[in-house]
C-alpha positions, -999 to 999 in steps of 0.1 A, spaced: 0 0 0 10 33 -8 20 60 16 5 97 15 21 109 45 57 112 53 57 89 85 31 66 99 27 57 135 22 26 153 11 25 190 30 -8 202 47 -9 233 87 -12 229 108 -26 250 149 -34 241 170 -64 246 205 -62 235 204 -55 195 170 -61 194 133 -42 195 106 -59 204 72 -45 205 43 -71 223 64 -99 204 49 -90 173 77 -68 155 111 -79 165 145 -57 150 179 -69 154 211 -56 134 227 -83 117 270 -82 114 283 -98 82 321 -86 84 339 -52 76 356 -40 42 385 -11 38 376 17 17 392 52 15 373 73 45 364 102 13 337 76 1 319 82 32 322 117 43 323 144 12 347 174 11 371 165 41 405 169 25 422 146 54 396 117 47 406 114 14 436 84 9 427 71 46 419 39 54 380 31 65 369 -8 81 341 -4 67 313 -22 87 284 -47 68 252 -45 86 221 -56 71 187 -52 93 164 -78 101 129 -72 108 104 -102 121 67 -92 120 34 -112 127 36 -119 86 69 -114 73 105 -118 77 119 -90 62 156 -81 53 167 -46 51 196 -44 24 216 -76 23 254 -69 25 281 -79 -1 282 -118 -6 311 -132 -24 327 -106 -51 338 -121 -89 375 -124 -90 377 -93 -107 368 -73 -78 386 -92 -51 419 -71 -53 403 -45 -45 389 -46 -15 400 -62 19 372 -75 32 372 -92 72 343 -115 71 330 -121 102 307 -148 97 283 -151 62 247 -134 61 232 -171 61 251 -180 95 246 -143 109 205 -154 104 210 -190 116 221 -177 148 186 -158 152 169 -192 145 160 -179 104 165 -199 68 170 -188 40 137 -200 30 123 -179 55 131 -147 44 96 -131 26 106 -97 17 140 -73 13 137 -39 12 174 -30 -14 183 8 2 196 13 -31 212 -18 -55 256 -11 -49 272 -42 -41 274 -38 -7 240 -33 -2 224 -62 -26 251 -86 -29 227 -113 -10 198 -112 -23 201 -141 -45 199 -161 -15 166 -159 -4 143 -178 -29 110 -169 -13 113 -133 -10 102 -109 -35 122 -72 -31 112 -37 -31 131 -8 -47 126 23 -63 119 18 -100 147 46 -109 172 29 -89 164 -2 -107 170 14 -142 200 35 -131 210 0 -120 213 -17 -154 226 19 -169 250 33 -146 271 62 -154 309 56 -159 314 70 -124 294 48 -107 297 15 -129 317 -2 -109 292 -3 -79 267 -23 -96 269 -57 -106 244 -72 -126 245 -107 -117 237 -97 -75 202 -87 -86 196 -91 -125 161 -114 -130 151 -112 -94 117 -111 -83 115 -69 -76 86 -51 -66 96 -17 -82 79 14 -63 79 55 -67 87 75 -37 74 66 -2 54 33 5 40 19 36 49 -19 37 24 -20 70 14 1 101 50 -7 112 73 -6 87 80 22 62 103 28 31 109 65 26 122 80 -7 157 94 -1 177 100 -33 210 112 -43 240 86 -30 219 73 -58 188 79 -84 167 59 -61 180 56 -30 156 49 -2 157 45 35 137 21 60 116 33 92 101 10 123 76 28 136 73 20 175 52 38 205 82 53 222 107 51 195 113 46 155 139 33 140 156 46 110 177 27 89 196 54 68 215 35 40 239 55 22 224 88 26 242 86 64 266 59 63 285 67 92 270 88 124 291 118 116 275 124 86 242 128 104 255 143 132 272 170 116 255 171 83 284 160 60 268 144 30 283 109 19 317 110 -8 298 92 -30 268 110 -51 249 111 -77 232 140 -70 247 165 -44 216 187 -35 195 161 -35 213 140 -10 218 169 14 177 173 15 173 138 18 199 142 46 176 170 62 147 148 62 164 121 81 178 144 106 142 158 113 135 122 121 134 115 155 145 75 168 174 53 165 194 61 136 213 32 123 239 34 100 250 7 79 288 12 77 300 27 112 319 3 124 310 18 163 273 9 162 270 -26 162 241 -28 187 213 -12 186 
């Protein structure tokens, strides 16, 4: 169902436990690890001239949301690279997605829905892994996807998400009472960002937009764009969200 209002509210109680929300056992959040990459600190924070040539561990942190109907993955993490890309990056792989959900008692086969931030490969390199689930991204990143500029070619590849089941959307879109995508664009063309709706608290799951807490905090758009203005509004809009802000590569929030 579509969304005509920015946020929607639930009115469940919350209550935390370690990495987890739970709310009247019925919605249940927990921030998964898959391992840490290096990449220069400039991809992450734009402008800084002493980021640029230092070393990042980048962290992998995919969300997973458990709901009365759904088991539902937010972004899916990097998954083995082709060869070609292997030298590239050091990557410290903790444990694989597929263990990092056995641990919290889910299969494969049990995953019914990912929500893609945006399609890079170290947001969607999963998601062939989960043959049950259909997946929800914004139509525009979906083209860009398949017809990248030269800039940002490298980012995408084809085979982590070419012939999947996607459920292509435009803009906002409320997934239920509890669980909201919100259009943020400009890391990407369609870029998007996941809220949990809760009594006392949300939780936002920023994606690329704020990779790292500083870049909320102090309002430093990510290295990385497509479109400069338009990820500095979408920036705004997630600051004027109040909650838990998670964000996917900081390697210092681990828990929520």
């Amino acid at each position: 169902m579509k969304s005509n209002i920015p946020i929607m509210r639930a009115h469940w109680p919350v209550r935390e436990s370690g990495g987890e929300m739970m709310e009247n056992e019925q919605v249940r959040v927990t921030l998964l690890l898959e391992g840490f990459f290096t990449l220069d600190l400039g991809f992450l924070v734009y402008g800084k001239a002493p980021y640029y040539g230092k070393k990042y561990q980048a962290a992998l942190k995919p969300l997973l949301i458990r709901t009365e109907s759904d088991v539902i993955l937010v972004d899916s993490g990097m998954g083995e690279l082709p060869e070609s890309y292997r030298k590239h990056y050091e990557i410290d792989r903790r444990q694989t997605l597929t263990e990092a959900l056995h641990r919290e008692g889910i299969n494969r086969e049990d995953v019914s829905l990912i929500i893609n931030t945006h399609l890079h490969m170290d947001h969607a390199g999963n998601n062939r892994l989960f043959p049950n689930a259909k997946t929800y991204v914004q139509k525009d990143e979906l083209e860009y996807a398949y017809n990248p500029h030269r800039f940002m070619q490298a980012a995408y590849i084809e085979e982590f998400f070419d012939g999947l089941d996607f459920i292509t959307i435009r803009g906002n879109y409320g997934i239920s009472d509890a669980v909201e995508i919100i259009s943020t664009p400009g890391h990407t063309p369609g870029h998007q960002s996941v809220v949990v709706h809760g009594d006392r608290t949300d939780y936002i799951y920023c994606g690329d937009i704020a990779p790292l807490r500083e870049n909320l905090e102090k309002r430093n758009i990510v290295g990385v764009l497509f479109n400069p203005v338009e990820a500095l509004e979408s920036l705004d809009l997630l600051r004027s969200l109040k909650g838990v802000h998670i964000f996917p590569h900081d390697n210092e929030q681990l828990q929520l």
